[in-house]
C-alpha positions in Angstrom: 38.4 -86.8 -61.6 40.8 -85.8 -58.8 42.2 -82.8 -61.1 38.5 -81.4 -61.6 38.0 -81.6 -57.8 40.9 -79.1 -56.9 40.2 -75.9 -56.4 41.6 -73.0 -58.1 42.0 -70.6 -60.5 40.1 -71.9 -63.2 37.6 -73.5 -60.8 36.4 -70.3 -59.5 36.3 -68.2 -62.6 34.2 -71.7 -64.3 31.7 -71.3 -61.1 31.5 -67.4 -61.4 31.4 -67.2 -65.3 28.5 -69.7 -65.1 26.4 -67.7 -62.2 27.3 -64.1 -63.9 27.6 -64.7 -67.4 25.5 -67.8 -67.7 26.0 -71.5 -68.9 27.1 -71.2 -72.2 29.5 -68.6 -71.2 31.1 -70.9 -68.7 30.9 -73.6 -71.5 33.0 -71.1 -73.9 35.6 -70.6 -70.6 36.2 -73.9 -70.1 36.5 -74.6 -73.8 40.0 -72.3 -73.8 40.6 -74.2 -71.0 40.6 -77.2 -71.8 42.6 -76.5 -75.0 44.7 -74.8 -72.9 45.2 -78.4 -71.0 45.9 -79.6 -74.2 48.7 -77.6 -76.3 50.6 -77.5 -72.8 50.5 -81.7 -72.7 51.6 -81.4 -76.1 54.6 -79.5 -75.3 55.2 -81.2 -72.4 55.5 -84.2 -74.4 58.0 -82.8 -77.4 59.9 -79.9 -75.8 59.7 -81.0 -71.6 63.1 -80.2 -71.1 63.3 -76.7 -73.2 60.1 -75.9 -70.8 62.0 -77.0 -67.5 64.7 -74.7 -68.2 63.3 -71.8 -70.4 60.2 -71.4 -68.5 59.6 -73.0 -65.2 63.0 -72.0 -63.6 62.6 -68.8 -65.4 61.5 -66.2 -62.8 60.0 -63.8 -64.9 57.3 -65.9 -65.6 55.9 -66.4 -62.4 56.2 -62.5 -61.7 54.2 -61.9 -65.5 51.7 -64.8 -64.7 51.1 -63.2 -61.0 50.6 -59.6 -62.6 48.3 -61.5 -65.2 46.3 -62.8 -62.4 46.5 -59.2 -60.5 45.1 -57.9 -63.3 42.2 -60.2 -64.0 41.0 -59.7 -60.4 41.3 -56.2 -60.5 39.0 -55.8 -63.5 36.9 -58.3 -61.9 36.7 -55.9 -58.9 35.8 -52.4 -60.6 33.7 -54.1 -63.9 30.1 -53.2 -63.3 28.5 -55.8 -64.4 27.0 -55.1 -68.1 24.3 -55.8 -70.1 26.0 -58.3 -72.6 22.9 -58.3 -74.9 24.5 -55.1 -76.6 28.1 -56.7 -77.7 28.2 -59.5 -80.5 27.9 -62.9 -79.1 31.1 -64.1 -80.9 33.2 -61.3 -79.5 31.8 -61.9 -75.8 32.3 -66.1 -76.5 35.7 -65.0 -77.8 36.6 -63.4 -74.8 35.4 -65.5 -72.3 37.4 -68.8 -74.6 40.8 -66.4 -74.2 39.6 -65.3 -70.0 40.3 -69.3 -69.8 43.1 -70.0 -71.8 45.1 -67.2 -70.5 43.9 -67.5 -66.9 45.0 -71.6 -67.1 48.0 -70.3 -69.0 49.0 -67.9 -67.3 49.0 -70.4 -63.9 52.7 -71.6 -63.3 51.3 -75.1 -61.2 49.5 -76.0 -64.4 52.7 -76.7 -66.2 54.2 -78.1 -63.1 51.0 -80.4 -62.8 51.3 -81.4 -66.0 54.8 -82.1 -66.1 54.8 -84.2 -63.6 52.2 -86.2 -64.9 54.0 -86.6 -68.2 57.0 -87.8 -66.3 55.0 -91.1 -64.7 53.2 -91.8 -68.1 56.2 -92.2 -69.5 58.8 -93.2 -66.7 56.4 -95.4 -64.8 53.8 -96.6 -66.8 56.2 -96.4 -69.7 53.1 -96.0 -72.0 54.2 -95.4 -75.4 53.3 -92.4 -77.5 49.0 -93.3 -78.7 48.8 -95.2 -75.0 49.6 -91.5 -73.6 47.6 -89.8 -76.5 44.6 -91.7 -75.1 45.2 -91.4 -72.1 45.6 -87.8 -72.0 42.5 -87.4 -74.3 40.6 -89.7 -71.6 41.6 -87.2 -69.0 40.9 -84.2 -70.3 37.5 -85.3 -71.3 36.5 -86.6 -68.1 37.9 -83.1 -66.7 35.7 -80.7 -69.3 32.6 -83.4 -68.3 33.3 -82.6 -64.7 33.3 -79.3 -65.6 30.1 -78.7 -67.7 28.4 -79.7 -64.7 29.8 -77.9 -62.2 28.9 -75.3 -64.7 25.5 -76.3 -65.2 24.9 -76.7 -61.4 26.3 -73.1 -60.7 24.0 -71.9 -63.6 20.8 -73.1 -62.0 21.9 -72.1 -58.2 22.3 -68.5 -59.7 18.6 -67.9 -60.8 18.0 -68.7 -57.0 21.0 -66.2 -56.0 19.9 -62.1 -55.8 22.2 -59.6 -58.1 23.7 -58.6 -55.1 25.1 -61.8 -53.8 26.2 -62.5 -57.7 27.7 -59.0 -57.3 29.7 -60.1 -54.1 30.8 -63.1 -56.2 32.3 -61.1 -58.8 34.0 -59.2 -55.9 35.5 -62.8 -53.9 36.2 -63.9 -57.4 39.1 -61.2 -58.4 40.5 -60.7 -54.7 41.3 -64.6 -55.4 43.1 -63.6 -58.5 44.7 -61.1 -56.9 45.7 -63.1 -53.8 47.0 -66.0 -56.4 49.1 -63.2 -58.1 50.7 -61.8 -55.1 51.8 -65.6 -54.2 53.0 -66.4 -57.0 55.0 -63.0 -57.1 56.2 -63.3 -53.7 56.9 -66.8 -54.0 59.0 -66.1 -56.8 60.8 -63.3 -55.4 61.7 -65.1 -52.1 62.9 -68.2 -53.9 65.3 -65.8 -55.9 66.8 -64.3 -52.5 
């Protein structure tokens, strides 16, 4: 519950897929996600320390997930928004599934977060391996829950909301990305000096 009340990346893209692009859009986003979520746990779990030192101390990872983020909020910026009716429904859910599994991905605290949460589970609490399998599973889905109705809430405020202010959403939306991809670039380039 605590992890679906942060805010970030994933938090605002979920709230601004579900005004923009509607509910079953932001259902689609969260989806890659949350599968996202999982496939890093499961790594976490099998390969943590190949991840420490091939990834996470790696600083051309936070420099490619930064420009990954740039990039998102850039296209977020100058996209007009479109009328969706006109592309196939599976390439548009397809693309909003991989907007959220890239964008969590891509996000170099998620691995961190998760990491760090393996390490108690198993140091701590010592669970053994199905005690963290259902634990794990009972996190992530009280986190998608969470998130289906922050979704669903956002969805219903945005039929209040003029195109404009939805607009202006779109807008705040990518200068977040951006301003998470310069900090994670900068970060990373002052811890290496």
């Amino acid at each position: 519950m605590f992890l679906s009340a942060l805010v970030g990346a994933t938090f605002f893209m979920l709230i601004e897929t579900s005004m923009t692009r509607g509910f079953r859009s932001a259902l689609w986003f969260d989806a890659g996600v949350v599968i996202c979520d999982a496939l890093i746990i499961t790594a976490v779990y099998f390969f943590a320390s190949w991840i420490t030192n091939t990834i996470v101390r790696h600083e051309y990872f936070n420099i490619a997930g930064g420009i990954v983020f740039m990039a998102f909020g850039i296209n977020y910026i100058l996209s007009r928004r479109r009328n969706e009716a006109d592309v196939l429904s599976i390439n548009r859910n397809l693309r909003v599934f991989l907007n959220g599994f890239f964008i969590n991905l891509m996000n170099p605290s998620v691995i961190l977060f998760w990491m760090g949460t393996m390490a108690l589970t198993l140091t701590n609490f010592r669970f053994t391996g199905s005690e963290t399998f259902f634990y794990y599973l009972t996190a992530l889905i009280t986190m998608a829950s969470l998130d289906v109705l922050k979704a669903y809430f956002a969805f219903r405020l945005s039929r209040l909301i003029h195109t404009r202010v939805l607009r202006i959403i779109y807008v705040i939306s990518g200068v977040i990305l951006i301003g998470l991809g310069l900090w994670f670039i900068i970060g990373q380039t002052e811890l290496a000096s």
